[in-house]
VEXLODREN-763841 format. One record per residue (C-alpha): residue number from 1; residue in one letter; z, x, y. Coordinates in nm, 2 decimals. Layout:
# VEXLODREN-763841
{NUM "A" {Z X Y}};
...
# end
This chain:
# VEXLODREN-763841
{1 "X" {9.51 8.51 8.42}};
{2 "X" {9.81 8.54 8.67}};
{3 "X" {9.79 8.57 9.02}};
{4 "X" {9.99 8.77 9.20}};
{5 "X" {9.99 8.80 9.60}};
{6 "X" {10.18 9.10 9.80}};
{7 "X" {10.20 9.00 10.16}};
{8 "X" {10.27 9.37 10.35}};
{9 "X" {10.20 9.74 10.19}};
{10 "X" {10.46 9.92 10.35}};
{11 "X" {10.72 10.11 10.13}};
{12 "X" {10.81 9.77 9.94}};
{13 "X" {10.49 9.64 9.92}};
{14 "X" {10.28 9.95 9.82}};
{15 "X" {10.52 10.01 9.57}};
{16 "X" {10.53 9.67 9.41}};
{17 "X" {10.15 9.70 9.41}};
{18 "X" {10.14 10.02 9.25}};
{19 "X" {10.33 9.97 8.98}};
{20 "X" {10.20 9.59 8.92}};
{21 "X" {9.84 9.77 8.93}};
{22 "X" {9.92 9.97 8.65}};
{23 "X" {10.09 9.76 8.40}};
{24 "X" {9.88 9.40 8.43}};
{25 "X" {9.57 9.53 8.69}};
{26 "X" {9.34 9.49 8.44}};
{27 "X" {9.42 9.16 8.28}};
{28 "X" {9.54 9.00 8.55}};
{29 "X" {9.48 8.91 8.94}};
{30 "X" {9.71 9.13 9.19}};
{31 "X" {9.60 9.13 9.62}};
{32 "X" {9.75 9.29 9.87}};
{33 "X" {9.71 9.14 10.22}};
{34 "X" {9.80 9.40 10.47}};
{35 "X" {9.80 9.39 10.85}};
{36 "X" {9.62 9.76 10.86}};
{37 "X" {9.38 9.94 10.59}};
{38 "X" {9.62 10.25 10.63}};
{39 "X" {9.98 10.36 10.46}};
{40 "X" {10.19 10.46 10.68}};
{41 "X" {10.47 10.73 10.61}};
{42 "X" {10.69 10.61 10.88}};
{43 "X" {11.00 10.88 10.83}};
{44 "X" {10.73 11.15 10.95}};
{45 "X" {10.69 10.96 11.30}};
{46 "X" {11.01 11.07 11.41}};
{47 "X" {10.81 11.41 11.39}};
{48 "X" {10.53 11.29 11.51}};
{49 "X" {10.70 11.16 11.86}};
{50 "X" {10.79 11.53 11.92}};
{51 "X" {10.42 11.66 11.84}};
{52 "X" {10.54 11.81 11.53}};
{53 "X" {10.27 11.69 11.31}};
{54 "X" {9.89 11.54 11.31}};
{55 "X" {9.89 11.21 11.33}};
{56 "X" {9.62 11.18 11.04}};
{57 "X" {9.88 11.38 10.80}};
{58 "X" {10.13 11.08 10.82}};
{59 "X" {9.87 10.82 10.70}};
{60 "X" {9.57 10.76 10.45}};
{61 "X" {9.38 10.48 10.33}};
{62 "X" {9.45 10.23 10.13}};
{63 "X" {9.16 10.08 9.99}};
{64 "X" {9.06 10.43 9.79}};
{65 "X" {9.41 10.40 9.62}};
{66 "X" {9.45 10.04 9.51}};
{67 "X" {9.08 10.09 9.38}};
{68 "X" {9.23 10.32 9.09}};
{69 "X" {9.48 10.06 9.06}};
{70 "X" {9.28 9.68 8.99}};
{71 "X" {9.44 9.60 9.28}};
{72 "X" {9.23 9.41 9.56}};
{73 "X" {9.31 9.49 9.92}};
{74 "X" {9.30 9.24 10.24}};
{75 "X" {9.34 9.38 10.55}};
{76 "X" {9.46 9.07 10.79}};
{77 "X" {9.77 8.88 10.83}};
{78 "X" {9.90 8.58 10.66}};
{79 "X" {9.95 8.27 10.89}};
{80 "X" {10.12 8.04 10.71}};
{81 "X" {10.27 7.98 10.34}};
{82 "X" {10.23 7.67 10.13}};
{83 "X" {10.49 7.72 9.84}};
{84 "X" {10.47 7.40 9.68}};
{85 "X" {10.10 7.40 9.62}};
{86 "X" {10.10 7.81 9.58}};
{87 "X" {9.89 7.94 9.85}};
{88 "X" {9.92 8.10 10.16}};
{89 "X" {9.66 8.10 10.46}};
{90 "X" {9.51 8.45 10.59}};
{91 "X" {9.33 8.59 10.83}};
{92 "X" {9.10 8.86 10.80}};
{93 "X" {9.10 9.17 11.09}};
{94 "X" {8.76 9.12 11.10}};
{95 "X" {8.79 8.72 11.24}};
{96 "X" {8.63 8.45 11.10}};
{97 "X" {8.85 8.15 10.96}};
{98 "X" {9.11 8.16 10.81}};
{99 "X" {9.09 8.13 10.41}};
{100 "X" {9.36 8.02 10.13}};
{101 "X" {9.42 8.25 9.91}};
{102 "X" {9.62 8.11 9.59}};
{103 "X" {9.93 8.24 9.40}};
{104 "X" {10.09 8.21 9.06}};
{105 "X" {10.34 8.42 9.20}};
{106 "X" {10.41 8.61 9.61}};
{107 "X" {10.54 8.90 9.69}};
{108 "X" {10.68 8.91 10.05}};
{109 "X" {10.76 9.27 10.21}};
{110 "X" {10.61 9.24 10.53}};
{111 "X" {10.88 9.50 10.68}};
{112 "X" {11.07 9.44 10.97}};
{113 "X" {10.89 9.26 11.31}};
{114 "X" {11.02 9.48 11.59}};
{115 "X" {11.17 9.23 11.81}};
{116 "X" {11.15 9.38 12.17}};
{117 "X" {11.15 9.07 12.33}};
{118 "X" {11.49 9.00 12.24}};
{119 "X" {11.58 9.26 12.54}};
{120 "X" {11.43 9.22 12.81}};
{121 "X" {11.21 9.51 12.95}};
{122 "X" {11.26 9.68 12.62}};
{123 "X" {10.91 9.82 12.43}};
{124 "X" {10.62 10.03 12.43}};
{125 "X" {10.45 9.78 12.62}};
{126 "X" {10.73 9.78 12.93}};
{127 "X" {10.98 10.03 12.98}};
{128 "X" {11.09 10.25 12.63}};
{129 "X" {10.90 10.35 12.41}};
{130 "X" {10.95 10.29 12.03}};
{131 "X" {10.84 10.52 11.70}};
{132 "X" {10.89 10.27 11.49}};
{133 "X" {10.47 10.24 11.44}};
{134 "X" {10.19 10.45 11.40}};
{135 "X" {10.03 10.39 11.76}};
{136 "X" {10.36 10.34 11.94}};
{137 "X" {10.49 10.70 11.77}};
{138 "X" {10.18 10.86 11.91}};
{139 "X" {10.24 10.69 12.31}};
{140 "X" {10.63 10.80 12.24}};
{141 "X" {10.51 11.12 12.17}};
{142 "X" {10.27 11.16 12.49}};
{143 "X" {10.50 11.04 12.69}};
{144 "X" {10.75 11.30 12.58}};
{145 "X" {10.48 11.56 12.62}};
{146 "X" {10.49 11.44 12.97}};
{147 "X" {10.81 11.44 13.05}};
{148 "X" {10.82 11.84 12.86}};
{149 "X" {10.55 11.94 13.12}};
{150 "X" {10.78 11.83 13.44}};
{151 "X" {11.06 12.04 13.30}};
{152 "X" {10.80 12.31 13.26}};
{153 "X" {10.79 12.23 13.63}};
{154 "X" {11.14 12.26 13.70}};
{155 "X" {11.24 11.93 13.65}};
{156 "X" {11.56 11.80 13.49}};
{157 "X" {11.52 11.50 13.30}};
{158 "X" {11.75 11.26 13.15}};
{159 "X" {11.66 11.16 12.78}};
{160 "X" {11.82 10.85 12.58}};
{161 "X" {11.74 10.77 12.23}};
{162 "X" {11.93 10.50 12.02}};
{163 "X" {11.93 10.10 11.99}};
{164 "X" {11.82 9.86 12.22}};
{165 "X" {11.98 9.58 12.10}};
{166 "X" {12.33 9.48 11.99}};
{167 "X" {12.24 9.37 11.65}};
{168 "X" {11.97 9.67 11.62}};
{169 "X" {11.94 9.83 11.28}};
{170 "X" {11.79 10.22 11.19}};
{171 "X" {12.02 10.41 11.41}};
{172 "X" {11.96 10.69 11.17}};
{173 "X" {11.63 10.71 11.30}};
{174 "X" {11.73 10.73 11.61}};
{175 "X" {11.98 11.00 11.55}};
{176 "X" {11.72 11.18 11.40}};
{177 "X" {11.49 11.18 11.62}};
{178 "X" {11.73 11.27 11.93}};
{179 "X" {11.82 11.57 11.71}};
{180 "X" {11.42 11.63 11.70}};
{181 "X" {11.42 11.66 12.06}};
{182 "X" {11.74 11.90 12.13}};
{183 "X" {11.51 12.16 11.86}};
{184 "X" {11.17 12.11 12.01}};
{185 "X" {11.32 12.14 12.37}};
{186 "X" {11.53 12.48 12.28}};
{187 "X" {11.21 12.63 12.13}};
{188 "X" {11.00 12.57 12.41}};
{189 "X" {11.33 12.74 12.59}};
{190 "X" {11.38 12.40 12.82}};
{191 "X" {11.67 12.28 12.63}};
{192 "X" {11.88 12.36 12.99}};
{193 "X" {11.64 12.11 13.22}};
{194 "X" {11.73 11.79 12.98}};
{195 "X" {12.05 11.58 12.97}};
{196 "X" {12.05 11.43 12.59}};
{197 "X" {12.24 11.08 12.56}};
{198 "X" {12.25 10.93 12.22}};
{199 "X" {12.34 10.57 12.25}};
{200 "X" {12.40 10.31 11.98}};
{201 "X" {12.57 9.99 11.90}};
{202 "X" {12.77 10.16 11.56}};
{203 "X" {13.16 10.16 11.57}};
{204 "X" {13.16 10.51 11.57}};
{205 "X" {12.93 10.83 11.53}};
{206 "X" {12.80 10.85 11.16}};
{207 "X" {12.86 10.43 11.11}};
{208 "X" {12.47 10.41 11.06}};
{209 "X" {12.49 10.05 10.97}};
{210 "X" {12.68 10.10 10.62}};
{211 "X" {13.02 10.13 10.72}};
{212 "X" {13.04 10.48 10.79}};
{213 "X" {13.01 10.81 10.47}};
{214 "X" {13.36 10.93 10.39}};
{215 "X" {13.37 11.18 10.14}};
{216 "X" {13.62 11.41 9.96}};
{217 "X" {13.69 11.71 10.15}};
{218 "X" {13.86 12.06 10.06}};
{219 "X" {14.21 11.97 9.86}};
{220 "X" {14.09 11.64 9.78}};
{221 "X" {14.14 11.47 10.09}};
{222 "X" {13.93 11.16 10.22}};
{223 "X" {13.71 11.31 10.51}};
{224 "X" {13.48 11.10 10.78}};
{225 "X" {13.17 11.21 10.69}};
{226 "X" {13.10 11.12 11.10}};
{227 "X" {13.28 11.38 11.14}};
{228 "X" {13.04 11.64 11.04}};
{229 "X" {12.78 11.45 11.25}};
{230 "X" {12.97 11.47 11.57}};
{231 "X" {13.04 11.83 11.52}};
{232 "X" {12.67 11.90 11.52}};
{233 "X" {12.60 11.64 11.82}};
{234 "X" {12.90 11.84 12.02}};
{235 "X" {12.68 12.18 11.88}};
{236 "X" {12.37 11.98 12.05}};
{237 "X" {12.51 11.90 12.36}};
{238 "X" {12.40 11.55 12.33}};
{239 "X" {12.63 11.29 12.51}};
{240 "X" {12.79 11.04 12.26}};
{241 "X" {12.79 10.65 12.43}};
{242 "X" {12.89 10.41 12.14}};
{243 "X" {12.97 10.05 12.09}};
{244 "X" {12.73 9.94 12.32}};
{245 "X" {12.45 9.68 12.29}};
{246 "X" {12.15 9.67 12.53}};
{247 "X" {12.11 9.33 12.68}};
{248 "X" {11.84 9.42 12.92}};
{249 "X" {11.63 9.76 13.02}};
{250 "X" {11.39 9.79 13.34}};
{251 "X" {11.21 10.16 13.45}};
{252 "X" {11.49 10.32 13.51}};
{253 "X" {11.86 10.18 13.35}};
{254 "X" {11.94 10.06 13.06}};
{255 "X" {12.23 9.75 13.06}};
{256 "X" {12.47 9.73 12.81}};
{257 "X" {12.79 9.59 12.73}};
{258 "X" {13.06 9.80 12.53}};
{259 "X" {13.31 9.66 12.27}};
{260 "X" {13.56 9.59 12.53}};
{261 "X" {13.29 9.34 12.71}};
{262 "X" {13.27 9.58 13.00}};
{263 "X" {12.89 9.58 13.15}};
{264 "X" {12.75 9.91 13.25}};
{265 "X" {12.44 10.12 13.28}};
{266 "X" {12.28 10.40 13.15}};
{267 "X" {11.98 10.59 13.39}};
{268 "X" {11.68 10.77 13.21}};
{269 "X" {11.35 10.91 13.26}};
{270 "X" {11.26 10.88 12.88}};
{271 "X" {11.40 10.63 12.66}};
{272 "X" {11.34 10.57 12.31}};
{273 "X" {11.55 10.22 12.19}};
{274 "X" {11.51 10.10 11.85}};
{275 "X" {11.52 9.72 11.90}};
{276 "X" {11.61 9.43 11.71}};
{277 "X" {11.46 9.37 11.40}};
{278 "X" {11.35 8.99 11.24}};
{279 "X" {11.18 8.93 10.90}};
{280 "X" {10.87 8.70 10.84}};
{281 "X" {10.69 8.57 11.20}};
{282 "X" {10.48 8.29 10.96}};
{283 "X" {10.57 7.95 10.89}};
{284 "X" {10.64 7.80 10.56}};
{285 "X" {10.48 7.43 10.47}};
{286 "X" {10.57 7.20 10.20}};
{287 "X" {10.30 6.98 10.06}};
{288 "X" {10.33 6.68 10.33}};
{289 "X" {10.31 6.95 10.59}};
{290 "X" {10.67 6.92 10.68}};
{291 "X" {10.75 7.31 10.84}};
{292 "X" {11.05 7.42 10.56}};
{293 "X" {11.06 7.78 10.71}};
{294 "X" {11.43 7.72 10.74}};
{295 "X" {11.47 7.63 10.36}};
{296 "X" {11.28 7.97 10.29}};
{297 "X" {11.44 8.23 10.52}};
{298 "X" {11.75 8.27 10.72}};
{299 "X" {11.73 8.26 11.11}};
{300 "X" {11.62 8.59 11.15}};
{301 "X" {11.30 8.53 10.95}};
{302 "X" {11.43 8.75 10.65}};
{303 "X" {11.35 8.55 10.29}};
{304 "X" {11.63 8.42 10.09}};
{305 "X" {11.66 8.58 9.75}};
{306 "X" {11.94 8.51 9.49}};
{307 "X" {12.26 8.60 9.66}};
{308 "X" {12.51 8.46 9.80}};
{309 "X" {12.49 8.38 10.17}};
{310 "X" {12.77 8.20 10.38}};
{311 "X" {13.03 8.42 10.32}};
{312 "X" {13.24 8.57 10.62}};
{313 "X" {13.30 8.96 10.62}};
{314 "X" {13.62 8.99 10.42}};
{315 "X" {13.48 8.77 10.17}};
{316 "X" {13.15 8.99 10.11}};
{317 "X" {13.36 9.30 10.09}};
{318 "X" {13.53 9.16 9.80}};
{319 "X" {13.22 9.02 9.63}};
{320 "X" {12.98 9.25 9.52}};
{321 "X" {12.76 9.05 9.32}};
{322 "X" {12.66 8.84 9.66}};
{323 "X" {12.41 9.11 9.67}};
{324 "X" {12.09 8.98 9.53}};
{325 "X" {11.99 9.13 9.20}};
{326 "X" {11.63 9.02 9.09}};
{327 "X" {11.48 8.91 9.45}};
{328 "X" {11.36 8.55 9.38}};
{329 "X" {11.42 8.28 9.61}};
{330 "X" {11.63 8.04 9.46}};
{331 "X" {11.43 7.73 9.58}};
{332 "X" {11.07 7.89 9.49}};
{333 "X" {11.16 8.11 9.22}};
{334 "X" {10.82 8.27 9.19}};
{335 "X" {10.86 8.42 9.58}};
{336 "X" {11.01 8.73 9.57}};
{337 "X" {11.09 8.96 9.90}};
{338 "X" {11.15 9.33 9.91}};
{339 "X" {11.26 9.60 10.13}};
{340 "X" {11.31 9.49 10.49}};
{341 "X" {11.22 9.16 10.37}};
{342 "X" {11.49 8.99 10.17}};
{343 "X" {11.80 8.85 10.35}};
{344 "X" {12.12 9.04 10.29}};
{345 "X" {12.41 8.83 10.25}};
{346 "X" {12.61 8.97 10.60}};
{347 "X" {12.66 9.30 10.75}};
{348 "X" {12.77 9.63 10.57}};
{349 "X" {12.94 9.73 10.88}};
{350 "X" {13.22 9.55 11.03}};
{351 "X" {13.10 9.35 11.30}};
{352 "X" {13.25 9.30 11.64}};
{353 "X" {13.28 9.04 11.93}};
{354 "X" {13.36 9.08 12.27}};
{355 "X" {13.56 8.91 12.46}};
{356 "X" {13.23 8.76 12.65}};
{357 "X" {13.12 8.61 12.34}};
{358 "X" {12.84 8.89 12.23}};
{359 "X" {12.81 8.99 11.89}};
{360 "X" {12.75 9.39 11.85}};
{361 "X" {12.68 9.45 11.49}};
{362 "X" {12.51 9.75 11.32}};
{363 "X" {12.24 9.59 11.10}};
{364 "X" {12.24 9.61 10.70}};
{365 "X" {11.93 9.90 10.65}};
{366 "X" {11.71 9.88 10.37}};
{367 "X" {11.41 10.09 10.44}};
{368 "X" {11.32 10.40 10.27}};
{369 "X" {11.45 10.42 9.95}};
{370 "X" {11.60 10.10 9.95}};
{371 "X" {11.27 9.97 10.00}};
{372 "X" {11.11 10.14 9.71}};
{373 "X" {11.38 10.10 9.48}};
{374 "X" {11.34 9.71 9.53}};
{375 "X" {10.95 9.70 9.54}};
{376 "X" {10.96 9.87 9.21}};
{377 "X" {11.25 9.58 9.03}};
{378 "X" {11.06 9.28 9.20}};
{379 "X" {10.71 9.42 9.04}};
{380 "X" {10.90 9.44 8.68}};
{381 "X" {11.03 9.09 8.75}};
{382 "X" {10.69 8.99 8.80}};
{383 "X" {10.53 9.12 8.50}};
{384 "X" {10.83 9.03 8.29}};
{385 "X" {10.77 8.66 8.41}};
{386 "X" {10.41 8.68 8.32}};
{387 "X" {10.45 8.82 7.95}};
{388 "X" {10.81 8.68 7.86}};
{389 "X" {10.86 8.41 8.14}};
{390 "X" {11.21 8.54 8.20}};
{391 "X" {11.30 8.82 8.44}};
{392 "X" {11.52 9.13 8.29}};
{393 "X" {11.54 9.41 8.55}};
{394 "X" {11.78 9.36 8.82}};
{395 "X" {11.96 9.62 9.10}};
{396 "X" {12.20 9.52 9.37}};
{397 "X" {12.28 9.71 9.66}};
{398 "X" {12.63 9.75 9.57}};
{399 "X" {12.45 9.97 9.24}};
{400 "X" {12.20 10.10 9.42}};
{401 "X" {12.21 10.48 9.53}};
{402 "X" {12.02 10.65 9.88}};
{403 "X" {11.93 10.94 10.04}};
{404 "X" {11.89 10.98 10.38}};
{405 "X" {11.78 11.30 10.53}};
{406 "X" {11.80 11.36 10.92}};
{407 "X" {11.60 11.67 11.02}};
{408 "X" {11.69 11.85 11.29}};
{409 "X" {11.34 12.02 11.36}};
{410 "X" {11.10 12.04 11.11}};
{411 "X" {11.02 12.45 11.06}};
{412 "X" {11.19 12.59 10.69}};
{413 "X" {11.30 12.87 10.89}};
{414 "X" {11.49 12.77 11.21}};
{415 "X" {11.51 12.40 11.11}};
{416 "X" {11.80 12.21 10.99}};
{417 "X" {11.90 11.88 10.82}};
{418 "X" {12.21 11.67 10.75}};
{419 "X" {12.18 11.52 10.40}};
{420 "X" {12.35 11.18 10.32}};
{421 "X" {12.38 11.07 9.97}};
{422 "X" {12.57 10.74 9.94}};
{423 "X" {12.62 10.57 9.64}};
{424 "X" {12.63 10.28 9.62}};
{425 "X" {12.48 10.18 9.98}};
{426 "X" {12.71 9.85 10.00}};
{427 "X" {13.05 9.94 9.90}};
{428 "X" {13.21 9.76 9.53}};
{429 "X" {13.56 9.74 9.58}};
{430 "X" {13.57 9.58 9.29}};
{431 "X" {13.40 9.88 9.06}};
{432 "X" {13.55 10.18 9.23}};
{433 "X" {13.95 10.18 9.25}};
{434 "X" {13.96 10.34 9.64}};
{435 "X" {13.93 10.18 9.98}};
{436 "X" {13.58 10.29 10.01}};
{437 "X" {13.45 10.13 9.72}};
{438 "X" {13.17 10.42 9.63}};
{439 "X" {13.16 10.68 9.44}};
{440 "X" {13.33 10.97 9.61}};
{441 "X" {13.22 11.22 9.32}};
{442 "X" {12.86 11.11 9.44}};
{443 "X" {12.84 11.06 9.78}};
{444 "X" {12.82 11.34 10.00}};
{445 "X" {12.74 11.46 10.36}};
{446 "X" {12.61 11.82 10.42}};
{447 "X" {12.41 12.01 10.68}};
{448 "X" {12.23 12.34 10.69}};
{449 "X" {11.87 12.49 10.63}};
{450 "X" {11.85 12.35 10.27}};
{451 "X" {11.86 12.01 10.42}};
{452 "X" {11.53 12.12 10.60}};
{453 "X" {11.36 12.26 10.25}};
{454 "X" {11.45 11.91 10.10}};
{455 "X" {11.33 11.67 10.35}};
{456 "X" {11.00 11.84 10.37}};
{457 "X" {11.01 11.86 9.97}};
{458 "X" {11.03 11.47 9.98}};
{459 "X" {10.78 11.42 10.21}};
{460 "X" {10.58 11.59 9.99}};
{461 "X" {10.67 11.38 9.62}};
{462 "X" {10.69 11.07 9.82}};
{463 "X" {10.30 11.15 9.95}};
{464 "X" {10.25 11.28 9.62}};
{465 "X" {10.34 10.95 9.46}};
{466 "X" {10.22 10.69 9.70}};
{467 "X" {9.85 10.85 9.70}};
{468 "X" {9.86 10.73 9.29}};
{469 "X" {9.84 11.12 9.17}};
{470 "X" {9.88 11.24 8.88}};
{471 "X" {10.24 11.20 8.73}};
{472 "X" {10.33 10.95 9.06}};
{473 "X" {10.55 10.68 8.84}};
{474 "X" {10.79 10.99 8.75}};
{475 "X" {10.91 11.01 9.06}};
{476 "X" {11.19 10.83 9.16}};
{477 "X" {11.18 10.59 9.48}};
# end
C-alpha cells in the first residue's frame, strides 16, 4: 500500500486530494496535513473585504469532504521534511509533539507565505491591511466599513489598493478589488468623499504579471488588452501610479521607488497592499541532518520541479519547454509541488532595475486555475507512478489556458466584470508564429454585465466541485 502525503489544501492541494481520493483512496494511504480544518474560496474575499458576502459562504469544512474521499485529514503544519528517509515532521493544531508521518510519495502545495515583513510596516498586523486570508479579509473589510461610516460623516478619504512590494505578485486581485470598492462606494452614493489610487509594481496597466493581454481588435489589428482596462479605470476615477515598488509603509504613507529610481510617497487612510510572496517556511533534512533546503527549493522557498532554472529573460522567452511539465523535483523525484508551490523558471513579465540597484518585477501568478489545473496533473503523476511506475500526464504553462475574471461589484444587475482569457499563460514563441507567442484566436479581453453572470456562475461550479458533489470531476479546473 502507497503512501501519499499532501502538505496544504488550498486550490492545489484540495484538488490533488480529491482526485487521488477517488482513483487509489481505497487501496491505498492518501493524508492531507493542512494548517486550518476549513477550504477556503479565496477569489470570494475580494468580496468579502467590501461586506458583499457572509463570511461562512466563502468556506466549509474539510474533514466531511475528504471522508467521502478515503482521504485522512491533519489539521497542523509540517515543520520539517526528511526526503531521504521519506517523512516529514508535523504538528497538530491541537499541540502535543510533534509526530513523523511517513511518505512513499509528498505532495507540496502549501500556497504562497504572505511575506509582509519584507516591507516594513506592511500587514494586517501594522499598517495595511491584506485579503489575502480568511481572517485578514474580514479585519480588511471592518476597517473599510469604518472608514464608509466617516464618509457617511462627511469625510473624504483617500483609498490605495495594489502591491506592497516590488517583486509582489496578484495584482489582479488587487485590481479587482479596488474596482469592488469604486461600486460599493457609488451605491451607498459616497463615491464623491473617496480619492481611489490604484498602485502597482506592473510596467503598465493590464501587465498583471504575464506580460500584459494583447488581442486582435476590429480589422485585425494587435490591440493592448490594457487598454480596455484603463478605459474602465479612467470610467472609475481611480488614479493610475505604476512602476512603483513599496520599500517601506508606516500609518499614513506609503514609500516607493518608481522605474526611474526616483523615491516618493503615497498618503492614505485605507491601504490594502498585496505583499511579497515566498514558497515553503520549513526546512528540508537529509539523513545526517545536514539542512538541504537549498537543494530542494529556490531562495524564495518555492520547490524545484523539472524545469529549467538559470536562464536570464531572453533566454526563457525563447524556451518554452523550461516550464516544468510533470512537477517532480529532479533530486527527489517522488516530491511533487503544485500551484503557488513549484518554482517557475523566471518572470513572465519583463523585469526591470533601477538605477539604485532595486529590482521591480511583477511576479509569475499561478493561483486559481493555474493552481487546479496543476493539482489535478501532479495527482495523475502520482497514481500513474503507483500502478505503472512511470508518469504520463504532463502540462506546462506555456500549454496551459486561464481565466481570470475581475468583478466590478458583485449584483447580476448593476454589476460588471472584465474577462481575461489567455492562452497560453506563458507565451511559446516557438509554437505561435507572432510576437506574442499565444493564441490570438483564443485569448481575449472583454467587459460588461455578462462578465458579472460568469464570475458568479464559477463561483458557483468551482463550490460545486470542491464540496465533492455529484458530477464534481466534470468540471474543468
Amino acid at each position: 500500500m502507497a503512501k501519499v502525503v499532501i502538505i496544504g489544501a488550498g486550490f492545489a492541494g484540495h484538488t490533488a486530494a480529491m482526485y487521488l481520493g477517488r482513483g487509489i483512496g481505497r487501496e491505498h494511504d492518501i493524508t492531507v496535513v493542512h494548517k486550518f480544518d476549513y477550504f477556503g474560496f479565496v477569489p470570494s474575499w475580494v468580496w468579502l473585504g467590501i461586506d458583499a458576502v457572509r463570511p461562512q459562504n466563502t468556506v466549509f469544512k474539510l474533514q466531511p469532504i475528504y471522508d467521502k474521499f478515503n482521504v485522512h485529514f491533519i489539521q497542523g503544519s509540517v515543520e520539517s521534511v526528511h526526503p531521504d528517509e521519506n517523512h516529514v515532521f508535523l504538528q497538530r493544531a491541537e499541540g502535543g509533539v510533534a509526530e513523523r508521518l511517513d511518505y512513499d510519495y509528498l505532495i507540496i502545495a502549501t500556497g504562497a507565505h504572505m511575506n509582509y515583513e519584507a516591507t516594513p510596516g506592511l500587514g494586517p498586523h501594522k499598517h495595511t491591511e491584506s485579503i489575502c486570508h480568511f481572517d485578514t479579509a474580514i479585519q480588511a473589510r471592518d476597517r473599510y466599513l469604518e472608514n464608509v461610516e466617516r464618509m457617511k460623516q462627511g469625510e473624504r478619504r483617500r483609498i490605495v489598493i495594489g502591491t506592497g512590494h516590488p517583486s509582489a505578485a496578484c495584482q489582479g486581485a488587487a485590481f479587482e478589488y479596488i474596482t469592488n470598492i469604486h461600486h460599493d462606494l457609488t451605491q451607498r452614493g459616497l463615491r464623491s468623499r473617496a480619492d481611489l489610487v490604484y498602485l502597482t509594481n506592473e510596467p503598465e496597466i493590464g501587465d498583471f504579471g504575464v506580460g500584459g493581454i494583447n488581442v486582435v481588435a476590429k480589422g485585425g489589428r494587435i490591440a493592448r488588452g490594457g487598454d480596455l482596462i484603463e478605459d474602465a479605470m479612467d470610467e472609475f476615477g481611480i488614479e493610475k501610479a505604476v512602476r512603483r515598488g513599496v520599500h517601506e509603509v508606516d500609518r499614513n504613507t506609503i514609500f516607493w521607488e518608481d522605474f526611474e529610481g526616483n523615491y516618493g510617497e503615497t498618503g492614505y487612510d485605507f491601504a490594502m497592499l498585496i505583499p511579497q510572496s515566498k514558497g515553503v517556511t520549513f526546512p528540508f533534512f537529509d539523513i545526517e541532518g545536514t539542512n538541504i533546503t537549498s537543494k530542494v527549493c529556490n531562495p524564495a522557498g518555492f520547490v524545484l520541479a523539472d524545469g529549467i532554472y538559470g536562464l536570464d529573460y531572453d533566454e526563457l522567452r525563447e524556451t518554452p519547454h523550461a516550464w516544468p511539465a510533470q512537477y517532480n523535483h529532479p533530486l527527489y523525484r517522488n516530491i511533487f509541488s503544485a500551484g503557488i508551490a513549484f518554482a517557475p523558471p523566471g518572470p513572465i513579465s519583463r523585469p526591470h532595475v533601477t538605477k539604485n540597484g532595486t529590482a521591480i518585477i511583477a511576479g509569475a501568478p499561478r493561483t486559481g486555475m493555474i493552481s487546479g489545473v496543476t493539482g489535478r496533473v501532479v495527482a495523475f503523476n502520482v497514481m500513474d507512478m503507483i500502478r505503472k511506475g512511470r508518469m504520463t500526464h504532463r502540462e506546462r504553462m506555456t500549454e496551459m489556458l486561464t481565466v481570470c475574471i475581475a468583478s466590478n461589484g458583485k449584483s447580476l444587475w448593476n454589476g460588471s466584470a472584465i474577462v481575461m482569457i489567455i492562452y497560453p499563460v506563458v507565451p511559446d514563441l516557438k509554437h505561435y508564429d507572432n510576437r506574442e507567442g499565444r493564441d490570438m484566436f483564443v485569448t481575449r479581453v472583454e467587459r460588461g454585465i455578462s462578465g458579472a453572470w460568469l464570475k458568479q456562475m464559477v463561483e458557483t461550479t468551482f463550490m460545486h466541485k470542491f464540496r465533492g458533489r455529484p458530477l464534481w470531476q466534470f468540471i474543468p479546473e
